[in-house]
PAKOLMI-54112 format. One line per field, with one value per residue: residue in three letters; residue number from 1; x, y, z of N, C-alpha, C in turn. Coordinates in Angstrom, 1 decimal, padded with zeros to 4 digits. Each point is the difference from the previous one (the first is absolute). Layout:
BEGIN
residu <- c(ALA / ...);
num <- c(NUM / ...);
n_x <- c(X / ...);
n_y <- c(Y / ...);
n_z <- c(Z / ...);
ca_x <- c(X / ...);
ca_y <- c(Y / ...);
ca_z <- c(Z / ...);
c_x <- c(X / ...);
c_y <- c(Y / ...);
c_z <- c(Z / ...);
***
This chain:
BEGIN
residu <- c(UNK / UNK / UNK / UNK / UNK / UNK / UNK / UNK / UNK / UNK / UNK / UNK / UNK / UNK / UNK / UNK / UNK / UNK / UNK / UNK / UNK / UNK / UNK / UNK / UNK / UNK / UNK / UNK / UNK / UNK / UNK / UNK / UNK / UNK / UNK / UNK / UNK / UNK / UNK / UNK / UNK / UNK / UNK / UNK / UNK / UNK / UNK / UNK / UNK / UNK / UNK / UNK / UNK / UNK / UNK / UNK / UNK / UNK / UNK / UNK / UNK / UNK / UNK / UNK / UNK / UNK / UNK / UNK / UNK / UNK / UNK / UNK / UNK / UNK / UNK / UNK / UNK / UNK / UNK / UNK / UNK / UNK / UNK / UNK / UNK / UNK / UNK / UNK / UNK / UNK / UNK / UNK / UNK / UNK / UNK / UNK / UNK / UNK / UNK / UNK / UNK / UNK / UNK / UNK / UNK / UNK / UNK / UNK / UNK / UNK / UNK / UNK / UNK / UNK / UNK / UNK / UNK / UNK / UNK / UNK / UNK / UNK / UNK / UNK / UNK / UNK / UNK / UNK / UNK / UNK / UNK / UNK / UNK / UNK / UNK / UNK / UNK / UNK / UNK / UNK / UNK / UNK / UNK / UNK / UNK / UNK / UNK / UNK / UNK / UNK / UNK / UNK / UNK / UNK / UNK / UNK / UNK / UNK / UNK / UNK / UNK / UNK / UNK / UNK / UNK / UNK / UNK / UNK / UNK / UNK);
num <- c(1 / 2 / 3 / 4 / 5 / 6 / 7 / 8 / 9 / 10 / 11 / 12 / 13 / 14 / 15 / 16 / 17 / 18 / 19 / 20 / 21 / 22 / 23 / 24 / 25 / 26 / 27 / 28 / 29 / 30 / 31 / 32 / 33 / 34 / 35 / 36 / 37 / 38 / 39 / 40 / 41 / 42 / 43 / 44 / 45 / 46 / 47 / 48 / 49 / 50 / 51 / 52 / 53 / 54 / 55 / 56 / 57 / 58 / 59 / 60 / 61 / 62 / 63 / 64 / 65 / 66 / 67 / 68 / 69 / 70 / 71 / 72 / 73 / 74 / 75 / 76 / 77 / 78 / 79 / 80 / 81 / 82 / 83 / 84 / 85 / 86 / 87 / 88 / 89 / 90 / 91 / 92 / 93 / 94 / 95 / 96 / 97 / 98 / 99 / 100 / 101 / 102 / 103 / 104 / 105 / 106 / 107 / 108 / 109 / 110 / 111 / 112 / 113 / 114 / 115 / 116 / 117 / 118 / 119 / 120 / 121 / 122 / 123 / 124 / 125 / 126 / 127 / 128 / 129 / 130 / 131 / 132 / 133 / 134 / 135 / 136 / 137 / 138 / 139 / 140 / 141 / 142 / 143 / 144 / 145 / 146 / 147 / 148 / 149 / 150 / 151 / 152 / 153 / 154 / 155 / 156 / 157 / 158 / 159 / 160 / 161 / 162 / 163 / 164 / 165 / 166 / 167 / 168 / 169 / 170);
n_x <- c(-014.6 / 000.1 / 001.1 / 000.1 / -000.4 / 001.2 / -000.8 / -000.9 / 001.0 / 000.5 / -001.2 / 000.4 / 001.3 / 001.1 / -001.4 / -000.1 / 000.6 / -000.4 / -001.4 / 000.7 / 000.5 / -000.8 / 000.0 / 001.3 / -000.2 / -001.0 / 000.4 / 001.2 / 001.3 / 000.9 / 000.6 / -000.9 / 000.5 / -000.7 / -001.0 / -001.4 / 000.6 / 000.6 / -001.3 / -000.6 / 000.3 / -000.3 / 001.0 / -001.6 / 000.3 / 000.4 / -001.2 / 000.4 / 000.1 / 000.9 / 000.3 / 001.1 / 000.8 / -000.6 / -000.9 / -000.9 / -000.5 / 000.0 / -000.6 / 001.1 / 001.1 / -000.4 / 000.9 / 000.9 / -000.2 / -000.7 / 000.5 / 000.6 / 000.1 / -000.6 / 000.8 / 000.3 / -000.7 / 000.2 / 001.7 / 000.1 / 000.1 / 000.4 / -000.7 / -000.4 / 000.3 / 000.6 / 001.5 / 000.3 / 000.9 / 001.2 / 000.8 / -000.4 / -000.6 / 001.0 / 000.4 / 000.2 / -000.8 / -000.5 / 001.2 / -000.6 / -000.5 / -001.3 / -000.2 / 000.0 / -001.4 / 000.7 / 001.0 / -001.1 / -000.5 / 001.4 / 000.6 / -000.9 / 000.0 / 001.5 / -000.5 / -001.2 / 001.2 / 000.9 / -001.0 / -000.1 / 001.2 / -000.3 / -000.7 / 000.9 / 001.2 / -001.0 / -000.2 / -001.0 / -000.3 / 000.9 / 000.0 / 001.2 / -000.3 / -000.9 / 000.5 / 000.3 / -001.2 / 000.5 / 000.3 / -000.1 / 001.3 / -001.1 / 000.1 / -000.9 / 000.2 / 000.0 / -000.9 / 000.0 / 000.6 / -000.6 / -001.0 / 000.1 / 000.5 / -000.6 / -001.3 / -000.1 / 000.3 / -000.8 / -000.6 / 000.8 / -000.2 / -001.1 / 000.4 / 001.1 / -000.1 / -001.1 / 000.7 / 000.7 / -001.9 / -000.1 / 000.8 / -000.6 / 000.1 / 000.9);
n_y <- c(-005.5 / 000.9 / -000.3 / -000.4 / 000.9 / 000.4 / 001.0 / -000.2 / -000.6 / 000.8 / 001.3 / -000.5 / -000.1 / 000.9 / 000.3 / -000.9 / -000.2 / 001.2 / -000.7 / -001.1 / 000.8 / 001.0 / -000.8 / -000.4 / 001.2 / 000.0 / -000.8 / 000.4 / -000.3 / -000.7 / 001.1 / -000.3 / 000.1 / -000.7 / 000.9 / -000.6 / -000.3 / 001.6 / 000.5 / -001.3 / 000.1 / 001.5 / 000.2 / 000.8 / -000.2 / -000.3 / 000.8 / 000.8 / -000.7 / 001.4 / -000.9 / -000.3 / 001.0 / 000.9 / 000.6 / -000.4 / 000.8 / -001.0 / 000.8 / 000.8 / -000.7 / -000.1 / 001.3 / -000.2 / -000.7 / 000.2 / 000.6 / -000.1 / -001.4 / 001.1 / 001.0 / -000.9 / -000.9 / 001.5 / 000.4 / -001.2 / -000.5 / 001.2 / -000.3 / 000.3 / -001.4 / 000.3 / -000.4 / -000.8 / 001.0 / 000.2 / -000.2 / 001.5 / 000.2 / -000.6 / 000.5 / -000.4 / 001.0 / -001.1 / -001.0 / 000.6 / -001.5 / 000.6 / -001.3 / -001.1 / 000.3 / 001.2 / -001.1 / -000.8 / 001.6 / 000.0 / -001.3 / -000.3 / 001.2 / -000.4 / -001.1 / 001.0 / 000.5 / -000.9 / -000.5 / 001.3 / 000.2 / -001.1 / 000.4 / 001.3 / -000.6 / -000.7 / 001.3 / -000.6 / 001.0 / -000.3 / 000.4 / -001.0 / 000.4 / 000.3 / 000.8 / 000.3 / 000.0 / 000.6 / -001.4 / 000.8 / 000.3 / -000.9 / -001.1 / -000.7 / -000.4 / 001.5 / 000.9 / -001.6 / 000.3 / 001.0 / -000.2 / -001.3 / 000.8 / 000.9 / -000.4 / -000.6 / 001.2 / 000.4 / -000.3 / 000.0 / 001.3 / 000.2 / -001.6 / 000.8 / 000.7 / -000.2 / -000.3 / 001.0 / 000.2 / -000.8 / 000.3 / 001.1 / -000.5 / 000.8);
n_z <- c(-041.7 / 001.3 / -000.6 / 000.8 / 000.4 / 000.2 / 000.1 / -001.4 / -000.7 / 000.5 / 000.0 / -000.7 / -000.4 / 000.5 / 000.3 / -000.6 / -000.8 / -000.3 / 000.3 / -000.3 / -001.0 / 000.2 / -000.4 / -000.2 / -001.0 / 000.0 / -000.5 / -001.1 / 000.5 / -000.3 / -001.1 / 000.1 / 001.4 / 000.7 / -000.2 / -000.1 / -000.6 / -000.5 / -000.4 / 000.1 / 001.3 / -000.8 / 000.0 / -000.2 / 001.1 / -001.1 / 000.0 / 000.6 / -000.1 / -000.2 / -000.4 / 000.3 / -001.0 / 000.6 / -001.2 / 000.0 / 001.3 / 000.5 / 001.0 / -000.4 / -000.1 / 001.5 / 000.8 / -000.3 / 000.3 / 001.2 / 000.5 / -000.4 / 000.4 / 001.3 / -000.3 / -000.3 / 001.1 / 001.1 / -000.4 / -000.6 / 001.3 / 000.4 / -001.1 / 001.4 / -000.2 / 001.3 / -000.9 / 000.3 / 000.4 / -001.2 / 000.8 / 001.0 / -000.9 / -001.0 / 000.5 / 001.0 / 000.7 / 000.2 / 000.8 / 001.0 / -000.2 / 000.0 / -000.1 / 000.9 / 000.2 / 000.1 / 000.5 / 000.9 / 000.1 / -000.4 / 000.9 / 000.7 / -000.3 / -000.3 / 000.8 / 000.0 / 000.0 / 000.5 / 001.3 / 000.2 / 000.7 / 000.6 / 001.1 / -000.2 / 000.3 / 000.5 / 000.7 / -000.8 / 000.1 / 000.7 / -001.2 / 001.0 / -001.5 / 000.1 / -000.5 / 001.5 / 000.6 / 000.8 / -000.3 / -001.2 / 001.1 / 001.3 / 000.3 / 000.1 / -001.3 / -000.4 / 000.4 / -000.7 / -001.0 / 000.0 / 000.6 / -001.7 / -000.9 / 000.5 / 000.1 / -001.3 / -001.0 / 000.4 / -000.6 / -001.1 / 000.3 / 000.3 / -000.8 / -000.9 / 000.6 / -000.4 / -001.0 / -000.2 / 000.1 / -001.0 / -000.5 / 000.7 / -001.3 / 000.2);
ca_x <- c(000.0 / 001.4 / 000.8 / -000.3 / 001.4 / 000.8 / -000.3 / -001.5 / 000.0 / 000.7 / -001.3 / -000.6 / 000.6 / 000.6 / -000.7 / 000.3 / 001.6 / 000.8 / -000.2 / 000.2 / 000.9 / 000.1 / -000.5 / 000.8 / 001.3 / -000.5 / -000.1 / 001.1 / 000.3 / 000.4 / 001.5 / -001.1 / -000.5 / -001.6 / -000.1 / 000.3 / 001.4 / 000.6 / -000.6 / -000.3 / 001.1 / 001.4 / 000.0 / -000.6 / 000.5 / 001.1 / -000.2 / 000.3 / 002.1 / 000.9 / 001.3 / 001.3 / -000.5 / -001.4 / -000.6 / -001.0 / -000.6 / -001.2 / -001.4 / 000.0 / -000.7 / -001.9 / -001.1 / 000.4 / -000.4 / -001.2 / -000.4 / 000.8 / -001.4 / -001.3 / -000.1 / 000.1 / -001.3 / -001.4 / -000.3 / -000.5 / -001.6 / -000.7 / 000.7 / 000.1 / 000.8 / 001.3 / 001.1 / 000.9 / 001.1 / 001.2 / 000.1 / -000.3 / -001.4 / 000.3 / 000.8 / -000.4 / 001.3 / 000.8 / 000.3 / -000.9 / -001.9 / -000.3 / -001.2 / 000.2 / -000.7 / 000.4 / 000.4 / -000.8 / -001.2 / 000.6 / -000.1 / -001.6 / -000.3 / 000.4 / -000.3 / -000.9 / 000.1 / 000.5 / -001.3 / -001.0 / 000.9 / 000.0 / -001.4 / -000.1 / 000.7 / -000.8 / -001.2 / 000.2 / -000.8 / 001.2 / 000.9 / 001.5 / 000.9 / -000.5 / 000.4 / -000.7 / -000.6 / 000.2 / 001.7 / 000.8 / 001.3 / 000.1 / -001.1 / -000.4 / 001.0 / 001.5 / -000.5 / 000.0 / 001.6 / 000.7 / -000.1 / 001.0 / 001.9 / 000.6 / -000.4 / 001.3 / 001.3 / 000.1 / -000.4 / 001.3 / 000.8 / -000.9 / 000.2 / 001.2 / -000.1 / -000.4 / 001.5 / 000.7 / -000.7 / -000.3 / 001.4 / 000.5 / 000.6 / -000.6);
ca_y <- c(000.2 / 000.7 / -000.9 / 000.7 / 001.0 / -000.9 / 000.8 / -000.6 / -001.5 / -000.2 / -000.2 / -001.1 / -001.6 / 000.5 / 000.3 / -001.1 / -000.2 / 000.9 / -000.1 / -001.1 / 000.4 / 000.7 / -000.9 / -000.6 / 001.4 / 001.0 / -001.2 / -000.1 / -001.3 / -000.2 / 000.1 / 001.4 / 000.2 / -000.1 / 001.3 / -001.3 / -001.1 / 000.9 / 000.6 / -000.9 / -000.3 / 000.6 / 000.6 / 001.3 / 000.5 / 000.5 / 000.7 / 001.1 / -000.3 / -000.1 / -000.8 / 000.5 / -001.1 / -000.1 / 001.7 / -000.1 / -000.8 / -001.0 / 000.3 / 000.7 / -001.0 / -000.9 / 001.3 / 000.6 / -001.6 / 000.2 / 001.1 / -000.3 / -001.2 / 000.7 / 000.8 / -000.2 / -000.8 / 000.5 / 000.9 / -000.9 / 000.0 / 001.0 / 001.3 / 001.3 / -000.1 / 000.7 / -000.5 / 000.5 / 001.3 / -000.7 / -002.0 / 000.0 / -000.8 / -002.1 / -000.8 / 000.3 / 000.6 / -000.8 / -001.8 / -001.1 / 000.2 / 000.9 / -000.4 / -000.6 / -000.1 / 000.5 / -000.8 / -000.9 / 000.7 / 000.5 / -001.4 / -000.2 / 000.6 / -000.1 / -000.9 / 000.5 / 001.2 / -000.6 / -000.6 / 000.8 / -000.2 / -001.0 / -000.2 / 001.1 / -001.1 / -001.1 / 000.1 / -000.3 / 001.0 / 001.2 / -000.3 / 000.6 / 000.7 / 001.8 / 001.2 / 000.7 / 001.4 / 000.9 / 000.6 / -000.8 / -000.2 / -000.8 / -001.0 / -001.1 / -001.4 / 000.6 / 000.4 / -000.7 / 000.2 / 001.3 / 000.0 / -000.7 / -000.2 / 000.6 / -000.9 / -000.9 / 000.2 / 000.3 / -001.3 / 000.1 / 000.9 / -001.2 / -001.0 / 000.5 / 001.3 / -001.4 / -001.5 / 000.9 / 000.4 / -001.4 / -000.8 / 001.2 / 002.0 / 001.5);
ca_z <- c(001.4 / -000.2 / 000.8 / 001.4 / 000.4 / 001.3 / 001.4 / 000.1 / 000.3 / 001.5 / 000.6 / -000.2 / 000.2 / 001.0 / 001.8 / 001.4 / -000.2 / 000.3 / 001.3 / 000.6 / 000.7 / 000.7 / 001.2 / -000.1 / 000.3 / 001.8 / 001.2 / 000.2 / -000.2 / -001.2 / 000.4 / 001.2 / 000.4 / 000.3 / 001.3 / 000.9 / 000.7 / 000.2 / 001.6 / 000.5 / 000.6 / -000.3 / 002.0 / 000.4 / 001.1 / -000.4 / -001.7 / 000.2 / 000.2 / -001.5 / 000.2 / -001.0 / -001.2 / -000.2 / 000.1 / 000.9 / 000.5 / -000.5 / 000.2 / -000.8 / -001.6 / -000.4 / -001.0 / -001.4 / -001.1 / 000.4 / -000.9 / -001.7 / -000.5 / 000.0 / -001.2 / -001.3 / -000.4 / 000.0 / -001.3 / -001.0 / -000.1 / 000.5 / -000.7 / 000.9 / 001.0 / 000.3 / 001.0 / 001.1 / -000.2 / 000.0 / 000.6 / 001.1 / 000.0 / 000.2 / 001.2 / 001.7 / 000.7 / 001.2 / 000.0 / 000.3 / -000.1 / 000.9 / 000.9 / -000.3 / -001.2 / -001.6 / -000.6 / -000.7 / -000.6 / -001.0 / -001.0 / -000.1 / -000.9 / -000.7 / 000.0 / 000.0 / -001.4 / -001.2 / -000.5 / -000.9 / -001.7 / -000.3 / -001.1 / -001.3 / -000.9 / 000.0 / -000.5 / -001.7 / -000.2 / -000.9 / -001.2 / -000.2 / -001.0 / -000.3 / 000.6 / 000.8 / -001.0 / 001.0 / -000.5 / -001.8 / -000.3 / 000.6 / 000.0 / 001.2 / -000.1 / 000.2 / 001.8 / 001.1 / -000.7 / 000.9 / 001.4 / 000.6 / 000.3 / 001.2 / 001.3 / 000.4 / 000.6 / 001.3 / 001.2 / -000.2 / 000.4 / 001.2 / 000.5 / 000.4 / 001.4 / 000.9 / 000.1 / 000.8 / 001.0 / 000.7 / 000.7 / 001.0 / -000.5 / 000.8);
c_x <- c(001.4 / 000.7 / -000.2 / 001.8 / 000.7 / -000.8 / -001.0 / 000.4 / 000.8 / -001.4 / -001.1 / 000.6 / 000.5 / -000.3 / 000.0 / 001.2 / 000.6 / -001.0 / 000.5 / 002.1 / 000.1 / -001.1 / 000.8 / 001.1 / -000.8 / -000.3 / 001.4 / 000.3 / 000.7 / 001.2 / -000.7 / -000.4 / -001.6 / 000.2 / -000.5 / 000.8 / 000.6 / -000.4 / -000.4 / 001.0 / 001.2 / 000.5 / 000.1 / 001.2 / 001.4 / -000.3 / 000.4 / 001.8 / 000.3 / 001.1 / 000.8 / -000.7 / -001.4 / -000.2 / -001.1 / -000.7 / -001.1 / -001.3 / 000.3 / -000.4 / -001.4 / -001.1 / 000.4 / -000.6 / -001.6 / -000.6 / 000.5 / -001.0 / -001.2 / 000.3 / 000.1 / -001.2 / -001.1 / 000.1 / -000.5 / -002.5 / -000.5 / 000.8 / 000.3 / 001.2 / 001.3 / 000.6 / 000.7 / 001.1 / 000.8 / 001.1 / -000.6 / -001.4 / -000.2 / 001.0 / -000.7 / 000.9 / 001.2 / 000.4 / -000.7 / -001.6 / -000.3 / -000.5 / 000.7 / -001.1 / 000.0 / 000.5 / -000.7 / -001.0 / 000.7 / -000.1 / -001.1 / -000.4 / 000.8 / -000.2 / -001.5 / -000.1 / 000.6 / -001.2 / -000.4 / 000.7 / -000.1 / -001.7 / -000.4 / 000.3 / -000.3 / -001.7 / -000.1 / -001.0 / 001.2 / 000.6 / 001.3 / 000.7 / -000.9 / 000.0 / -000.9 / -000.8 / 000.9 / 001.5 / 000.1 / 000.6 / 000.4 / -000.8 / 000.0 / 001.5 / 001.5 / -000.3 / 000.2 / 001.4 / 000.9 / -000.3 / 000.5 / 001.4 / -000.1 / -000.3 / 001.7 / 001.5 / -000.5 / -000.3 / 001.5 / 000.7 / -000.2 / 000.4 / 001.3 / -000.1 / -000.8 / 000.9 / 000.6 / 000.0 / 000.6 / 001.4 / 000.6 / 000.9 / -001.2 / 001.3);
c_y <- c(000.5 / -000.5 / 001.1 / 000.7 / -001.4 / 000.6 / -000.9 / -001.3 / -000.4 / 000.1 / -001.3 / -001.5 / 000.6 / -000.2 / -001.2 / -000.1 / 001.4 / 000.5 / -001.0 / 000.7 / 001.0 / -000.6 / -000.9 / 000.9 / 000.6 / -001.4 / -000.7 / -001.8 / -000.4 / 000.6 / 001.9 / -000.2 / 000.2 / 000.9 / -000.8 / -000.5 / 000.5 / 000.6 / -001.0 / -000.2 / 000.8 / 000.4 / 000.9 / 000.6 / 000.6 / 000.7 / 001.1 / 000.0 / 000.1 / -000.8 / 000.5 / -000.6 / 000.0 / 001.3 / -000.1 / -001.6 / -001.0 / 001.3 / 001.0 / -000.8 / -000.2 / 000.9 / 000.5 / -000.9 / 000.2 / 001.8 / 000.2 / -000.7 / 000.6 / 001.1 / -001.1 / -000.4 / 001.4 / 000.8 / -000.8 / 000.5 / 001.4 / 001.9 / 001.2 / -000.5 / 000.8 / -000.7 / 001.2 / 000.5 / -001.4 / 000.7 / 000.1 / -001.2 / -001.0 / -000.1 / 000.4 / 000.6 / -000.2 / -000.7 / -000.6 / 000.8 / 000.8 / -001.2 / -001.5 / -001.1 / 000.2 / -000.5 / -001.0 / 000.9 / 000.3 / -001.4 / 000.2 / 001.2 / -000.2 / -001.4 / -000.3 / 000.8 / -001.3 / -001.3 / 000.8 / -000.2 / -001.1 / -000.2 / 000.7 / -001.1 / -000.8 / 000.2 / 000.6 / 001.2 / 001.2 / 000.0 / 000.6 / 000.4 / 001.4 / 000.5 / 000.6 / 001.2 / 000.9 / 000.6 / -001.6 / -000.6 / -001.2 / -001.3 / -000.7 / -000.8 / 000.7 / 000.1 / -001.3 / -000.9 / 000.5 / -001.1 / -001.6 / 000.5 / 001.0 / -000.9 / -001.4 / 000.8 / 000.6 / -001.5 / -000.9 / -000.1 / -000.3 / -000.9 / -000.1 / 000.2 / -001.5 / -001.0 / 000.7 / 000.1 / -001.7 / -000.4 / 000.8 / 001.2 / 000.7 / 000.8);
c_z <- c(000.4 / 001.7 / 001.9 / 000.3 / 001.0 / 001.2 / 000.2 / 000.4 / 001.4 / 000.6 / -000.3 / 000.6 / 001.6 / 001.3 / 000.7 / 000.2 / 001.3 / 001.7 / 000.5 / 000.2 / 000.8 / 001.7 / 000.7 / 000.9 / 001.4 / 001.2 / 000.4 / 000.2 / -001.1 / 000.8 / 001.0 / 001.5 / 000.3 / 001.0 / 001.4 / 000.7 / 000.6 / 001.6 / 000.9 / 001.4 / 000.2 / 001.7 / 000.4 / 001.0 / -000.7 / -001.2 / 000.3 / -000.3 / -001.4 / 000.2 / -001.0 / -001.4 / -000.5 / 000.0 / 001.0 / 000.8 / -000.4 / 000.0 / -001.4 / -001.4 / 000.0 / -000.1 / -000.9 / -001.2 / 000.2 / -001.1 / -001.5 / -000.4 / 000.2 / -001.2 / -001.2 / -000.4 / -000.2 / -001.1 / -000.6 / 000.2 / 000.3 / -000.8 / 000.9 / 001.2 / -000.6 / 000.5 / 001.3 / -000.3 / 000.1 / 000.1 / 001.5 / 000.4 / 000.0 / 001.0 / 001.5 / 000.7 / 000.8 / -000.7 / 001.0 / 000.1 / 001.3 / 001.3 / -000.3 / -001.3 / -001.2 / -001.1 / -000.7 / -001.0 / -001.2 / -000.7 / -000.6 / -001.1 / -001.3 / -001.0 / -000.6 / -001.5 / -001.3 / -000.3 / -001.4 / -001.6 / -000.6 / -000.7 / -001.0 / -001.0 / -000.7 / -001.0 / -001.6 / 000.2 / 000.2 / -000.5 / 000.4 / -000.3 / -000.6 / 001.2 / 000.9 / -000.7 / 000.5 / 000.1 / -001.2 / 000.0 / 000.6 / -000.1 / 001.2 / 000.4 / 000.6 / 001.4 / 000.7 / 000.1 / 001.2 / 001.3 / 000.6 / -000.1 / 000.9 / 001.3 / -000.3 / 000.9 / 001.5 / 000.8 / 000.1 / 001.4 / 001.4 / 000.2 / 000.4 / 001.5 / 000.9 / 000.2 / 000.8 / 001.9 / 000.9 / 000.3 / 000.3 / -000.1 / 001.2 / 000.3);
***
């Protein structure tokens, strides 16, 4: 009988081990930021304010985090999706949201999109490590790779600008 490649035997012993860390890595905590925590209470009325020290506004980070986390997940499921023109297309035109709504529709969808990552993650019918039919070069486990270390450093970047928001920098 012939011993299993390291590829075969990571697909065998690996998948719980490596959904329970990438389950871990898109719900953050630890030495991560919880997106949660993060949005929960932030003080909307000030998302629009670049403060010194800061490249962008809070409403900027949450669509930028909001779309980035939407291209990463839909390239992953929809071989016809198109990302958006970079860098015009992940960021908003503005520093502040168009409506005061906007702000909770961006939480709320972003918050919506990283559910989904989470149950890709979870669910034992996708094998995390073969390769997207659609694009070879990528897998489940990298695509959701990608959308925790960007969602951490931006949420990052977020809690930053909120401490800030709260003891009155402006």
């Amino acid at each position: 009988m012939k011993a299993p490649s390291n590829a075969a035997a990571l697909r065998v012993h690996a998948p719980a081990a490596l959904r329970a860390h990438a389950l871990a890595m898109l719900d953050g905590g630890g030495a991560h930021a919880r997106a949660r925590d993060v949005l929960r209470g932030f003080p909307r009325r000030h998302a629009d304010l670049r403060l010194p020290g800061f490249a962008h506004s809070a409403w900027e980070l949450l669509e930028h985090l909001r779309i980035a986390q939407r291209d990463l997940l839909h390239f992953g499921l929809d071989p016809d999706f198109r990302s958006p023109k970079w860098p015009r297309g992940f960021w908003p035109s503005t520093p502040a949201p168009a409506s005061a709504s906007a702000w909770q529709a961006s939480a709320r969808a972003f918050l919506a999109d990283l559910k989904a990552c989470q149950r890709l993650a979870r669910d034992r019918h996708v094998d995390l490590l073969a390769p997207l039919a659609h694009s070879p070069d990528t897998t489940w486990f990298f695509q959701l790779m990608l959308v925790a270390d960007h969602n951490a450093y931006h949420l990052g970047q977020l809690m930053q600008l909120r401490r800030a928001l709260e003891s009155g920098a402006r």
